[in-house]
Backbone as CSV, one residue per row, in Angstrom:
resi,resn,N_x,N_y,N_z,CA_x,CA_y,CA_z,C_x,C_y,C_z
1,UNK,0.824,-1.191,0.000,0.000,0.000,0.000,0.865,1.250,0.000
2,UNK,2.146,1.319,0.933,2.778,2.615,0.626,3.616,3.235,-0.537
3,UNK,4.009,1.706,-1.553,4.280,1.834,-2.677,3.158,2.280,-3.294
4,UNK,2.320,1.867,-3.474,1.333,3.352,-4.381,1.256,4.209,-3.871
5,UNK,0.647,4.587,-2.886,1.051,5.877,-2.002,1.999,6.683,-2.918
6,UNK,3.338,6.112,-2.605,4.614,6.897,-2.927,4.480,7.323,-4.707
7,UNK,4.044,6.048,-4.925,4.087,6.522,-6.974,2.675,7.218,-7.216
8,UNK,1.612,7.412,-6.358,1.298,9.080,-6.429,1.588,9.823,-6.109
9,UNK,2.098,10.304,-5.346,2.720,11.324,-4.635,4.173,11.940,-5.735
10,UNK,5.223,10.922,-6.342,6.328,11.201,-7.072,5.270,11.736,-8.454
11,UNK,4.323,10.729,-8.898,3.690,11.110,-10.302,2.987,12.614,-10.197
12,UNK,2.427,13.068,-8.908,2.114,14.460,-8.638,3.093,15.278,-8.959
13,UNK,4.130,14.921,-7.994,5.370,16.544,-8.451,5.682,16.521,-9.583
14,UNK,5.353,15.041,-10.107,6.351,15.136,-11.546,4.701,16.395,-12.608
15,UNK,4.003,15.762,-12.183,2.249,16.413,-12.618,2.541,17.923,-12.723
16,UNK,3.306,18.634,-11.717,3.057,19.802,-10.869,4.327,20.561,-12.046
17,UNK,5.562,20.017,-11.998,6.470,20.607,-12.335,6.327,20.978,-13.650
18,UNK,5.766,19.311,-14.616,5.030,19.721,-15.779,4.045,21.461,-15.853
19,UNK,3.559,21.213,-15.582,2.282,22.038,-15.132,2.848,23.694,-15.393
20,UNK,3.576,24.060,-14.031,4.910,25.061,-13.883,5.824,25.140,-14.880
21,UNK,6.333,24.540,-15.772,7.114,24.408,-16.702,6.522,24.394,-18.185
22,UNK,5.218,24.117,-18.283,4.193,24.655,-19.857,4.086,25.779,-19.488
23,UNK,3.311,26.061,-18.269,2.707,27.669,-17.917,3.752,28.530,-18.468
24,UNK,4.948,28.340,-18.258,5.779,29.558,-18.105,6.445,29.998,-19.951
25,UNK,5.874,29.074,-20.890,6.668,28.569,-21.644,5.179,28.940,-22.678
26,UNK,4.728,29.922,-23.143,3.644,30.042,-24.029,3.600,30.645,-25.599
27,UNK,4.714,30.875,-25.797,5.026,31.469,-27.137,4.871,30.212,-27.596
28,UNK,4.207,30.674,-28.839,4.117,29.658,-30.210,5.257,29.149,-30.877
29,UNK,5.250,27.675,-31.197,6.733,27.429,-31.797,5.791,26.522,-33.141
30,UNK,6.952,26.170,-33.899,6.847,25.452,-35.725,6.965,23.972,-34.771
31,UNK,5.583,23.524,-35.092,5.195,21.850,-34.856,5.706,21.445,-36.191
32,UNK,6.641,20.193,-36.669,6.979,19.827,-38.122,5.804,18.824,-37.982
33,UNK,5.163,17.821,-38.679,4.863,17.331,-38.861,4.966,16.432,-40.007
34,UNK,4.768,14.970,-40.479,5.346,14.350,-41.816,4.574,14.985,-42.854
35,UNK,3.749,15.644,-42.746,3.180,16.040,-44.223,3.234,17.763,-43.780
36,UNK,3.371,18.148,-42.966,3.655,19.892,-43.111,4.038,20.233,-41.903
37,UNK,3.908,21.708,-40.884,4.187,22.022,-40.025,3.067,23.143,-39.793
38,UNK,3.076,23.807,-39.037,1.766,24.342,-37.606,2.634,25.308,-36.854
39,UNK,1.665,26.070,-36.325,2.552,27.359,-34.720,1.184,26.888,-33.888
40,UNK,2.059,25.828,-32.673,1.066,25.680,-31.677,2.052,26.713,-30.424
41,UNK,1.076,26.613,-29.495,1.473,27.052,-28.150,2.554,26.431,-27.479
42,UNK,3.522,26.635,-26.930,4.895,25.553,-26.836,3.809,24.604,-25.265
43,UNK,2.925,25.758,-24.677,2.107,24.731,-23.386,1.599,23.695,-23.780
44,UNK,0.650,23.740,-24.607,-0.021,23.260,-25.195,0.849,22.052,-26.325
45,UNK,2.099,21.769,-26.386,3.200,20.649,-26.751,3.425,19.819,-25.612
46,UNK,3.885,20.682,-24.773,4.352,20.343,-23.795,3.309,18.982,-22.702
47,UNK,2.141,20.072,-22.473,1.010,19.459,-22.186,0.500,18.209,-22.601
48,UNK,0.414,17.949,-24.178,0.194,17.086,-25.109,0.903,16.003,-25.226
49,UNK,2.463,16.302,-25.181,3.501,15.357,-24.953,3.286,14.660,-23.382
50,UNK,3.144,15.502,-22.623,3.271,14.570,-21.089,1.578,13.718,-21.425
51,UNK,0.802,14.273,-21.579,-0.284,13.330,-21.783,-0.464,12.256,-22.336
52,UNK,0.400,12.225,-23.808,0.609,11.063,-24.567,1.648,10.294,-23.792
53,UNK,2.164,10.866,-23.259,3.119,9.826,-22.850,2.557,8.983,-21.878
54,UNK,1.890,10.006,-20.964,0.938,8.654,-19.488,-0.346,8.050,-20.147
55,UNK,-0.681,8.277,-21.472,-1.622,7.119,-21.877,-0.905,5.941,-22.492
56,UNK,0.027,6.516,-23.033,0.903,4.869,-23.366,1.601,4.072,-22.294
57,UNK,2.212,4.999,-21.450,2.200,4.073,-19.613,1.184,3.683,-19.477
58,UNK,0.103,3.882,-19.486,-0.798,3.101,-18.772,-1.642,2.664,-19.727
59,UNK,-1.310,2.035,-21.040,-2.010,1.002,-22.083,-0.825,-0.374,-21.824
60,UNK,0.769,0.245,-21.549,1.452,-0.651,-21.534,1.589,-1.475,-20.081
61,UNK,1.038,-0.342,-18.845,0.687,-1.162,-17.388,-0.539,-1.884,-17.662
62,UNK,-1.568,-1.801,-18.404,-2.533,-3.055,-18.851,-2.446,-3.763,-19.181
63,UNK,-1.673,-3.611,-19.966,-0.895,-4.972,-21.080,-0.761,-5.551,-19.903
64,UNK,0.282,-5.162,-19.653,1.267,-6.274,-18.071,0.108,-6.805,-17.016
65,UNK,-0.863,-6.311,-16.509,-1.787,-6.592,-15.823,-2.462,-7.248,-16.100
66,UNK,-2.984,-7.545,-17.863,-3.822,-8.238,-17.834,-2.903,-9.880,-17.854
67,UNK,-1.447,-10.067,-18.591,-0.776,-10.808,-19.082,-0.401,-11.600,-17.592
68,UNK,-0.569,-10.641,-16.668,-0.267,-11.069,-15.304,-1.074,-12.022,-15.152
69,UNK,-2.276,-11.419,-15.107,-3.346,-12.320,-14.505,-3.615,-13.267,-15.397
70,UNK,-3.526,-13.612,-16.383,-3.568,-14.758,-17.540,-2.779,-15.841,-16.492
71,UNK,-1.191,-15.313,-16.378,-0.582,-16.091,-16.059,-0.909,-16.763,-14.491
72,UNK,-1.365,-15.790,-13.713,-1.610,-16.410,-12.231,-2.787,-17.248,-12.545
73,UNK,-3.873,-17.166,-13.320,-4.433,-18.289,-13.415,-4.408,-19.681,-13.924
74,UNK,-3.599,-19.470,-15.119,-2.427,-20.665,-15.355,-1.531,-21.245,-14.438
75,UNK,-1.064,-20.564,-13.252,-0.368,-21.592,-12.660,-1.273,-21.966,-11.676
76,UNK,-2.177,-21.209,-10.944,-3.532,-21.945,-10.166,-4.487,-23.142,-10.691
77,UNK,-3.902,-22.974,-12.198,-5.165,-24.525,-12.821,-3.811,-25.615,-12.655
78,UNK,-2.369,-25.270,-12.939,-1.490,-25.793,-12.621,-1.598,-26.671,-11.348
79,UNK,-1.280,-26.198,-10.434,-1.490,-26.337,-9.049,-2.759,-27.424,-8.445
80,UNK,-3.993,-26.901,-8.791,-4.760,-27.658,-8.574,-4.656,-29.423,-9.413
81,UNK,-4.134,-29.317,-10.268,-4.163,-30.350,-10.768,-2.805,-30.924,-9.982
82,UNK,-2.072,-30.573,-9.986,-0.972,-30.876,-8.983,-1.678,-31.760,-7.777
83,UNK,-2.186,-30.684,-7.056,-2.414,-31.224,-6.367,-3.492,-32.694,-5.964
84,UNK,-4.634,-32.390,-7.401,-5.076,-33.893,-7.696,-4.388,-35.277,-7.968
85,UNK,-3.088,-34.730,-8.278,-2.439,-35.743,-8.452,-1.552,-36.286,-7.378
86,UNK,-1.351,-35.192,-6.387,-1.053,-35.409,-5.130,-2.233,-36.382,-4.290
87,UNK,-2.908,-35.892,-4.542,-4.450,-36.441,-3.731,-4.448,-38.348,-3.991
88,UNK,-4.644,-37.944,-5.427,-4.847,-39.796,-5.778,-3.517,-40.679,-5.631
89,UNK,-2.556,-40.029,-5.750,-0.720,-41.016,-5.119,-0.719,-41.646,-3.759
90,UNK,-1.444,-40.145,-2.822,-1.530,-40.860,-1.597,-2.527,-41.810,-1.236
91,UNK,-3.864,-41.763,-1.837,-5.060,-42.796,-1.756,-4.003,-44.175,-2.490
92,UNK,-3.849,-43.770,-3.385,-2.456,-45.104,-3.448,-2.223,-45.432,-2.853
93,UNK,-1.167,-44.819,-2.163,0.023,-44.842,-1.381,-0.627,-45.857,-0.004
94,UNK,-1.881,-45.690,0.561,-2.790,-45.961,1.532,-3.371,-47.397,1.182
95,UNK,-3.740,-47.314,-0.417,-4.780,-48.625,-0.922,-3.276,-49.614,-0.771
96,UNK,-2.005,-49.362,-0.997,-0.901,-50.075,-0.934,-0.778,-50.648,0.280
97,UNK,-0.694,-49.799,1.118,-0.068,-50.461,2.625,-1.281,-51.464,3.389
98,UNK,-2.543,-51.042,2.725,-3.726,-51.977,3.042,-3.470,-52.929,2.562
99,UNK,-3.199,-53.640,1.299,-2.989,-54.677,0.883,-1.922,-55.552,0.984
100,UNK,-0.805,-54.539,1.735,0.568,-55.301,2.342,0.320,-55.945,3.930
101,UNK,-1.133,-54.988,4.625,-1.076,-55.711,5.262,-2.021,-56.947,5.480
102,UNK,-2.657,-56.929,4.847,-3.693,-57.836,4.602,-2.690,-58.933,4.165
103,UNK,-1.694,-58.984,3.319,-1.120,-60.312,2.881,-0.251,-60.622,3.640
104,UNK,0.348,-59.533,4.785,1.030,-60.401,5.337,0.273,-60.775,6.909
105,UNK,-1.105,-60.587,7.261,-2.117,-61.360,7.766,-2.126,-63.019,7.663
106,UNK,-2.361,-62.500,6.128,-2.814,-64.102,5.206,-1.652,-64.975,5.194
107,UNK,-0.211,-64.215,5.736,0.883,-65.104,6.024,1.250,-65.461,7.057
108,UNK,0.197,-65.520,7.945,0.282,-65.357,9.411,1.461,-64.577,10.187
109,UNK,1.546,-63.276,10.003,2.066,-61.893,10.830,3.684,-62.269,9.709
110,UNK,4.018,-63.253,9.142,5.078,-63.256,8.504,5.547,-61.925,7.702
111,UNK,6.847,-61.463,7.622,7.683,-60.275,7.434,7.546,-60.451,6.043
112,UNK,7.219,-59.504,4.951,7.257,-59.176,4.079,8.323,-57.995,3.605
113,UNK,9.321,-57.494,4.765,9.892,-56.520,3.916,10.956,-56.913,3.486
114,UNK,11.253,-56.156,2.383,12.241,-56.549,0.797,13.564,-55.761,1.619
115,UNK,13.573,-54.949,1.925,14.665,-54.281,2.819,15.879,-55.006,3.301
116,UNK,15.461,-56.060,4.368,16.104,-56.969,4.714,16.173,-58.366,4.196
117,UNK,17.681,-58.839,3.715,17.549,-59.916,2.736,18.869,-60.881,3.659
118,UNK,18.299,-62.130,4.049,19.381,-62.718,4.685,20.159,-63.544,3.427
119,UNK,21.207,-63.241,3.682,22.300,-64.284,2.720,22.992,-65.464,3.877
120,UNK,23.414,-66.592,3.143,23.569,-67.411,3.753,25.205,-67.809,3.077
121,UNK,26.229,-68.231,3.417,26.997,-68.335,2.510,27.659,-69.633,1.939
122,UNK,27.941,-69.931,1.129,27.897,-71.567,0.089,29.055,-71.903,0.733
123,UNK,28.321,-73.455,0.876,29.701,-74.049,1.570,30.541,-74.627,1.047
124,UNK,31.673,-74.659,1.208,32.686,-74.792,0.930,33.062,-76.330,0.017
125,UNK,32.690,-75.896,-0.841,33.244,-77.590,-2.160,34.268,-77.433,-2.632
126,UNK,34.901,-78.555,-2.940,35.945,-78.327,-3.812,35.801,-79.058,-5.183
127,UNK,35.708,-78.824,-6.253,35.602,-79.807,-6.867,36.921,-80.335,-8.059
């Protein structure tokens, strides 16, 4: 919030100085233009120029705003699906350990884990 705050407050003086700086500045000058030239008011340039310029700032802060929000909703459909896929791994993950223990029930409490593997070692032949 105090960052906007502040970039009204800077866009004012900058508003103000404009402002103070056409006023003072009113003799007519030669506008060229591509097909001829004109005697406008140098305020009235001046004026015109800072205006054009903060409507194209702020066609090009839309742009970005809207391109923004395109994108934050792209990664929120992202996400959610993420996370569906999070959702059904662990119902996995759950339907798994149910059925590990159920079989090793059906093996009467017998150890099913792969983890531990006894080796035994070959005896000794000669041949």
């Amino acid at each position: 919030m105090k960052d906007i705050q502040w970039t009204w407050i800077v866009g004012l003086v900058f508003a103000i100085i404009i402002a103070v700086f056409s006023v003072m500045n009113v003799e007519a000058v030669p506008v060229n233009y591509i097909f001829g030239t004109s005697q406008w008011p140098l305020v009235l340039v001046i004026l015109g120029s800072a205006l054009l310029g903060a409507a194209v700032s702020g066609f090009i802060a839309l742009f970005r705003a809207f391109k923004s929000k395109h994108h934050t909703k792209e990664v929120a459909k992202d996400l959610e699906a993420k996370d569906a896929l999070i959702k059904a791994l662990k119902s996995e993950i759950q339907q798994l350990k149910k059925e590990k223990n159920i079989k090793q029930i059906d093996r009467g409490g017998e150890s099913l884990s792969s983890d531990v593997v006894e080796v035994t070692p070959p005896e000794n032949r000669e041949f």
